[in-house]
NUROLUM-502366 format. One line per 3 residues: number of its first residue (from 1); their letters; for each residue x, y, z of N, C-alpha, C, CB. Coordinates in steps of 0.2 Angstrom, whole numbers, m for minus. Glycine has a CB too. Layout:
NUM = a = X,Y,Z,X,Y,Z,X,Y,Z,X,Y,Z; ...
//
This chain:
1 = xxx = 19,m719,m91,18,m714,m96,17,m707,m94,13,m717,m101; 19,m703,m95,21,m696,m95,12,m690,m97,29,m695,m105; 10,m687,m93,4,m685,m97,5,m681,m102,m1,m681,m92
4 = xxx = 3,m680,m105,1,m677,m112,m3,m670,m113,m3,m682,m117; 2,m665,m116,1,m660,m117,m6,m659,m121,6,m656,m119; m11,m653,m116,m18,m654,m120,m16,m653,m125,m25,m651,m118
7 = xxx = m22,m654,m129,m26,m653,m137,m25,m645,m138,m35,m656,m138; m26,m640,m134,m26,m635,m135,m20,m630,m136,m29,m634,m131; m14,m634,m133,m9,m632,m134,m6,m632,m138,m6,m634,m131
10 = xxx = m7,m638,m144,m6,m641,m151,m9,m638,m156,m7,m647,m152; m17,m634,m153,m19,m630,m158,m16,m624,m160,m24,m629,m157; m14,m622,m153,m11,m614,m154,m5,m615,m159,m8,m610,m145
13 = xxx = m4,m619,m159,6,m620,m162,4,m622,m169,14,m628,m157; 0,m623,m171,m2,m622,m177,m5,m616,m181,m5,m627,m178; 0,m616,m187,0,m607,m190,m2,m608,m197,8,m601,m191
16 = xxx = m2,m604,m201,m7,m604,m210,0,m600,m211,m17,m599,m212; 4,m603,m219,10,m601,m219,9,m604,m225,16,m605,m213; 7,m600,m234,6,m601,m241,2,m606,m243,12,m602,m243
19 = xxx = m5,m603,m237,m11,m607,m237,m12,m613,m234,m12,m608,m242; m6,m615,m231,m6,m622,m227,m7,m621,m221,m1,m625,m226; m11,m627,m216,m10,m628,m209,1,m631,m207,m17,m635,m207
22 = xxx = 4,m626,m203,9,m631,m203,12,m628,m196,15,m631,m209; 16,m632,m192,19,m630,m185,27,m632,m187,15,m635,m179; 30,m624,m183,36,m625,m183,42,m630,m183,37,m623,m179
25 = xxx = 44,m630,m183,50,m634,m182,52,m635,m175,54,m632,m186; 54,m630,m172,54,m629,m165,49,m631,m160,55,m624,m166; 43,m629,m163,36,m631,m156,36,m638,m159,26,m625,m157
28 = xxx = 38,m642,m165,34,m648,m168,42,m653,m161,35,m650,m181; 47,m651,m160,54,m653,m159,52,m654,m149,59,m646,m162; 47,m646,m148,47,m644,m141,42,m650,m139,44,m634,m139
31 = xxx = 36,m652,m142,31,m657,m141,35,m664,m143,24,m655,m146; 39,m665,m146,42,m671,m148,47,m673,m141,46,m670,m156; 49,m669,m138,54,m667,m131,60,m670,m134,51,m671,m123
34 = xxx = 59,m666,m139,67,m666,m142,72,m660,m144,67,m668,m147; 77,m659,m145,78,m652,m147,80,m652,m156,86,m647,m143; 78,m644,m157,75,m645,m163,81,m644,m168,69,m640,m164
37 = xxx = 88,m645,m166,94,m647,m169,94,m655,m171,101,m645,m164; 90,m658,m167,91,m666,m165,84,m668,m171,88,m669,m154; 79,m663,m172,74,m662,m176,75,m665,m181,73,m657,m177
40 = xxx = 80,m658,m185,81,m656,m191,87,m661,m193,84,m648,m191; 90,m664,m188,95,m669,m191,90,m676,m192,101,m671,m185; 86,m678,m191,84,m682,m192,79,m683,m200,82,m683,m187
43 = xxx = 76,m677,m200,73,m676,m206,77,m676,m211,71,m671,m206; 84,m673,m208,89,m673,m217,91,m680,m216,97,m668,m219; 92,m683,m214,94,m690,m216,90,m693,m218,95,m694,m211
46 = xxx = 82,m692,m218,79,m695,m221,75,m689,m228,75,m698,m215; 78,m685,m228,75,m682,m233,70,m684,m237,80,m680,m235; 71,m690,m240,67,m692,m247,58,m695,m243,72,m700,m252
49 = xxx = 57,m694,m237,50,m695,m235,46,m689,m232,50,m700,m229; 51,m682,m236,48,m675,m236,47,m672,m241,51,m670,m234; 43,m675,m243,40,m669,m249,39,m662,m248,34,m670,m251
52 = xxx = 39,m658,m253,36,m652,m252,31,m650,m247,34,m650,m256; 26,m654,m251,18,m655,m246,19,m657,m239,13,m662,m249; 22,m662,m237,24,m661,m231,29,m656,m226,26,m667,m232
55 = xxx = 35,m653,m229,39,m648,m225,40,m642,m230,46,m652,m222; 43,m638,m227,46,m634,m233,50,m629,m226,39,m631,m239; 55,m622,m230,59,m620,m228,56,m614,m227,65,m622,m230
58 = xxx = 55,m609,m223,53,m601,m223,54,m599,m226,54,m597,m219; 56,m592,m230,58,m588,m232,61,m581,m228,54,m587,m235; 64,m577,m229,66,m573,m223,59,m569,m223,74,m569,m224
61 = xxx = 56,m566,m230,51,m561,m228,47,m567,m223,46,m557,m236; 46,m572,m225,41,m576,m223,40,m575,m212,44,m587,m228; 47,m577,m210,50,m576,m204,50,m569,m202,57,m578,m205
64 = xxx = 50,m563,m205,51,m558,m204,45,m555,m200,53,m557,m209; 38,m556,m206,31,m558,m204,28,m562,m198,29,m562,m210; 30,m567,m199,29,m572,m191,31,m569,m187,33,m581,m190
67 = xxx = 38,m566,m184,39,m563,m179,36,m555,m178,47,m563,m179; 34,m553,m182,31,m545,m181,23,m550,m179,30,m538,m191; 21,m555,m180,13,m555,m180,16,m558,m172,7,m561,m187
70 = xxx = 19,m562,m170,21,m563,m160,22,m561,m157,24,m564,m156; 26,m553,m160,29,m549,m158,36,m550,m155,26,m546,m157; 38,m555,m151,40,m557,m147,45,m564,m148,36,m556,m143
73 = xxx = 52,m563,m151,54,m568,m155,57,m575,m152,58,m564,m159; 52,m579,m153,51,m586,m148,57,m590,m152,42,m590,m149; 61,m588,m156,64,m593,m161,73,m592,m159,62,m589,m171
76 = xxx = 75,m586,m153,80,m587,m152,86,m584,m158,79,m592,m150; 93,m586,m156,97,m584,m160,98,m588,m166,102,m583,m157; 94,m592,m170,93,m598,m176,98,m596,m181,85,m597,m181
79 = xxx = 104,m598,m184,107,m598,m189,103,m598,m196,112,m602,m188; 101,m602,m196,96,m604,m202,87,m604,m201,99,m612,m204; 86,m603,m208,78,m603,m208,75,m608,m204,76,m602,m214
82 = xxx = 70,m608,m202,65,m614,m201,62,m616,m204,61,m613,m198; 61,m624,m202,56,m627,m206,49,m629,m204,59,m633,m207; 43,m630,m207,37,m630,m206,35,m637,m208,33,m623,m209
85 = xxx = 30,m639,m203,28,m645,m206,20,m644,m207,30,m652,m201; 18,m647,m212,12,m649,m212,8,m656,m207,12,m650,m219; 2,m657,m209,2,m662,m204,2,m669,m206,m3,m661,m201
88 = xxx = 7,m671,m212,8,m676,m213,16,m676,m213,4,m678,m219; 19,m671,m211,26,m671,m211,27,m673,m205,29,m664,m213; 23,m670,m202,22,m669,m193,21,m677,m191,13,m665,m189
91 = xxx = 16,m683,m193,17,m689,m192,24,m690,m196,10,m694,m194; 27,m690,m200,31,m693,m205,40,m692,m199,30,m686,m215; 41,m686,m197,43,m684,m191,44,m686,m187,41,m683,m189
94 = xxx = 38,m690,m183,38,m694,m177,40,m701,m179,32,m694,m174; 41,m703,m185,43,m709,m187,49,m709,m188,40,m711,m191; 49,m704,m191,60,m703,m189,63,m704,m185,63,m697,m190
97 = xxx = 60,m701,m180,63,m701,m173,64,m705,m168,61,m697,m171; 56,m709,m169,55,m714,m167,57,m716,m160,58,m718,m171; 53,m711,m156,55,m712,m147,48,m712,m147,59,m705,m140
100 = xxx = 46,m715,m140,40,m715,m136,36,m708,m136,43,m717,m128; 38,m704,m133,35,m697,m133,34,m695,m140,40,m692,m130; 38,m696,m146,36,m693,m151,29,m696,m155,42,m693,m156
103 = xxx = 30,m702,m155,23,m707,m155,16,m702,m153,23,m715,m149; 18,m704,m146,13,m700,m142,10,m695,m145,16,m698,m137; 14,m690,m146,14,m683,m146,10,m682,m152,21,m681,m146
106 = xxx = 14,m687,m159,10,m686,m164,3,m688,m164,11,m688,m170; m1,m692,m162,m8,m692,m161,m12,m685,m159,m9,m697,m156; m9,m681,m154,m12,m675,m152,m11,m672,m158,m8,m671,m145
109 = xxx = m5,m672,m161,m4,m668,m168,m8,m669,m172,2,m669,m170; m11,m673,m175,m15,m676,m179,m22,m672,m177,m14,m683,m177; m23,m673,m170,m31,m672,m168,m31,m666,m167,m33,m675,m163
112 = xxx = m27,m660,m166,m26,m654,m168,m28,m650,m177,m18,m654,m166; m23,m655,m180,m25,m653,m187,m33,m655,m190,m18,m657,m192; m34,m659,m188,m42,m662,m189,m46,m657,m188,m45,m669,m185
115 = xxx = m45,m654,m181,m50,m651,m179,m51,m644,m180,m50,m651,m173; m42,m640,m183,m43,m635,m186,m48,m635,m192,m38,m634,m188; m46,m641,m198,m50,m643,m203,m57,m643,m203,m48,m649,m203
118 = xxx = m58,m647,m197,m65,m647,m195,m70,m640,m194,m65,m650,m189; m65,m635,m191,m68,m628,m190,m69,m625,m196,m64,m624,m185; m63,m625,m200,m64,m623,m206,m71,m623,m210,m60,m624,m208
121 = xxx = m71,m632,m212,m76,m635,m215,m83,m630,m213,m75,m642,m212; m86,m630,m205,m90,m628,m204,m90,m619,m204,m92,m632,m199; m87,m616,m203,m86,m610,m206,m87,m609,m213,m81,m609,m205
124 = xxx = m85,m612,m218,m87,m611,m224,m95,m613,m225,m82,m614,m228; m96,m619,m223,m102,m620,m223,m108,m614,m221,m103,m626,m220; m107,m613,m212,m109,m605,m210,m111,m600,m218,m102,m602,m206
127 = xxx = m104,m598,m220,m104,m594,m223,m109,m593,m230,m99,m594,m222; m109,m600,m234,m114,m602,m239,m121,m602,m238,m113,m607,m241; m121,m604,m233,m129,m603,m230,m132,m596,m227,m130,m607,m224
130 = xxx = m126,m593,m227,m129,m585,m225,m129,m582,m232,m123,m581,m218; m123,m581,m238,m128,m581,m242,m132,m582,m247,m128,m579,m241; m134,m590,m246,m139,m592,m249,m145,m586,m243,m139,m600,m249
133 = xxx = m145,m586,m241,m151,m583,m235,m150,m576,m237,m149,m585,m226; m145,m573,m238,m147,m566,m241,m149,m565,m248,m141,m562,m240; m147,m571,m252,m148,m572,m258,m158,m572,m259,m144,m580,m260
136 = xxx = m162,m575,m255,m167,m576,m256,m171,m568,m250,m167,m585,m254; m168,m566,m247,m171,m559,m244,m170,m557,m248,m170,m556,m239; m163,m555,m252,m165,m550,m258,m169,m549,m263,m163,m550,m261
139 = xxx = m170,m558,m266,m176,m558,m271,m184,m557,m267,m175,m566,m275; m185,m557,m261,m191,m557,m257,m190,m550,m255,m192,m564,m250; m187,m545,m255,m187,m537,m253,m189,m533,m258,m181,m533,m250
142 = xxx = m187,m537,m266,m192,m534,m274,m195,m536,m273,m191,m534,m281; m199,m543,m272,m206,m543,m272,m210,m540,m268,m208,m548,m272; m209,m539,m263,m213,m536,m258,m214,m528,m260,m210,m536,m252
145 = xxx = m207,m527,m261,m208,m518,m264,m212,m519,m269,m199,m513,m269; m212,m521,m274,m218,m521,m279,m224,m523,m277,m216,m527,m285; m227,m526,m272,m232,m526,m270,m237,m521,m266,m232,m531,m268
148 = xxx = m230,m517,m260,m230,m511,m258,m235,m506,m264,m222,m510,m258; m230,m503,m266,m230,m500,m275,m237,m502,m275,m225,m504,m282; m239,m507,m276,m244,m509,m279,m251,m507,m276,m242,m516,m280
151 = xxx = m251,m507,m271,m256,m505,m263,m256,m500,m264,m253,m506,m255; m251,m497,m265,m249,m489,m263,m254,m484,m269,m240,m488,m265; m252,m488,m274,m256,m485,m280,m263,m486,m280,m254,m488,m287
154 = xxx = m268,m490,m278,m274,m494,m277,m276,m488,m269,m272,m506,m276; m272,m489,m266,m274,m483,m260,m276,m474,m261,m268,m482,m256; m271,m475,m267,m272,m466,m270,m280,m465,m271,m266,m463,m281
157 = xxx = m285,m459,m269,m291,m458,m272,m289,m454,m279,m297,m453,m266; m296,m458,m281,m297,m457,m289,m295,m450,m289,m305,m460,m293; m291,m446,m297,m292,m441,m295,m298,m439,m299,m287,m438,m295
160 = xxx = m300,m433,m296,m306,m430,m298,m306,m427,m304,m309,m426,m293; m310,m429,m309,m312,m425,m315,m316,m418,m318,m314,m429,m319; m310,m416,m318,m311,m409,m321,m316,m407,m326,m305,m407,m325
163 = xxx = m322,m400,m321,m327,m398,m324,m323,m393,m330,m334,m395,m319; m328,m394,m336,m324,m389,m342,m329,m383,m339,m323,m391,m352; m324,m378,m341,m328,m370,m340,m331,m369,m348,m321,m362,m337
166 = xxx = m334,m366,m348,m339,m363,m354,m344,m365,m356,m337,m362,m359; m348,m362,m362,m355,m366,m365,m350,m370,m369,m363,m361,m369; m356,m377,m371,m357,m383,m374,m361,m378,m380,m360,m392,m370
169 = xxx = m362,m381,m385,m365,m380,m391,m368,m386,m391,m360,m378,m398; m375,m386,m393,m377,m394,m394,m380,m392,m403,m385,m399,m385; m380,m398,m406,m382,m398,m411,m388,m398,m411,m380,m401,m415
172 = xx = m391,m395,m418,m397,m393,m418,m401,m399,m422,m398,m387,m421; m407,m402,m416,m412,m408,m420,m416,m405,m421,m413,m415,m416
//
């Protein structure tokens, strides 16, 4: 059996494309060790186990984007748009295709998309906890100010009361 491209390799090739995790068509084809004409033929034959959720077709702006963010255009002379998989399109895929290596291949694929997931998950979590945590220094920086204030005013010396100038009249007993 053939070694298997790390885990890190599979991460990179996965992109965020109308809020989804999904990997090219091309890198899903390059890891499958297939070419990604041999890909796309298989998918359409099987079309009806592609849902949306599973694949879907670029857009040109969509393509236009991707290649300004690589700068460097990995996609060659393509007649037609690309297709993106999600990561249930990605196992769905490998079953089409149904060689040894694509099997293979999808497991890394799989454990790639988990672990993006995963990062995410705890990221967000990070992020609620930070601010819940500013949430409660803010309410603890007005009480303190007020207790500040409160010192502050208790520190002032009394002020001193004013002698009146002139004579008092006192009644007469």
């Amino acid at each position: 059996m053939n070694q298997p491209l790390p885990e890190i390799t599979v991460d990179n090739l996965i992109i965020e494309i109308r809020g989804q995790k999904v990997i090219l068509d091309s890198d899903l084809a390059t890891l499958y060790e297939v070419e990604t004409r041999t890909l796309n033929q298989a998918i359409k034959r099987n079309i009806d186990r592609f849902p949306l959720d599973f694949m879907f077709q670029l857009t040109n702006k969509e393509l236009t984007i991707l290649k300004s963010q690589f700068v460097i255009s990995r996609w060659g002379g393509r007649r037609k748009l690309p297709y993106v998989f999600t990561e249930h399109g990605a196992i769905m895929a490998a079953s089409v295709l149904n060689s040894p290596k694509a099997v293979e291949m999808s497991v890394y694929v799989v454990r790639a998309f988990v672990k993006l997931r995963t990062l995410a998950l705890q990221y967000k979590e990070l992020t609620d906890k930070l601010s819940k945590i500013e949430e409660r220094l803010g309410e603890h920086d007005t009480a303190i100010m007020e207790i500040v204030n409160a010192i502050r005013q208790l520190m002032e010396p009394p002020k001193p009361k004013k002698k009146e100038i002139g004579f008092k009249l006192e009644p007469n007993n």
